[in-house]
C-alpha positions, 0 to 999 in steps of 0.5 A, a space after each residue: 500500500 503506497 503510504 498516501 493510501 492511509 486515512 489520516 486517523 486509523 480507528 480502533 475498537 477494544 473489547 474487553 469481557 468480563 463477567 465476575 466483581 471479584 476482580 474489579 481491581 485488576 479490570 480497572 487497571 486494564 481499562 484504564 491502560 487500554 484508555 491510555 492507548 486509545 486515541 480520540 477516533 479510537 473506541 472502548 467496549 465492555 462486555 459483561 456476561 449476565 452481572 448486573 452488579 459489575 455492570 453498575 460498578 463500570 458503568 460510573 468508573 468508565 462513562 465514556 465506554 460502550 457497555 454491552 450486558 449479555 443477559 443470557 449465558 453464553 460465556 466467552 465466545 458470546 461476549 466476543 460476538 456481543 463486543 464486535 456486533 
């Protein structure tokens, strides 16, 4: 690719899933190094799997993300789809 080609701001997505309060501390610390790496075009999705609880605890921490609650179980692989739809 000739490098004129490129758009001037390159957008990314970061999904992060979770699913259990017990490690709310170590969450915090990986989305807020996410956020550091993330430029303005660049987008933060947090998908928790059937955790109201947790859901309540990112949603005020984080407001500028995109929260996505699965309500069904499904486990990982559906987060991972519920985080790039």
């Amino acid at each position: 690719m000739i490098s004129g080609d490129f758009p001037p701001t390159v957008r990314a997505s970061v999904v992060v899933c979770t699913y259990s309060t017990e490690r709310f501390p170590l969450l915090v610390s990986c989305l807020t190094a996410a956020i550091k790496q993330l430029s303005p075009a660049d987008e933060l999705i947090i998908v928790v799997d059937r955790n109201t609880a947790l859901a309540d605890l990112i949603r005020p921490a984080f407001p500028a993300a995109r929260l996505e609650l699965v309500p069904a179980p499904g486990g990982l692989s559906v987060a991972r789809n519920t985080g790039t739809s």
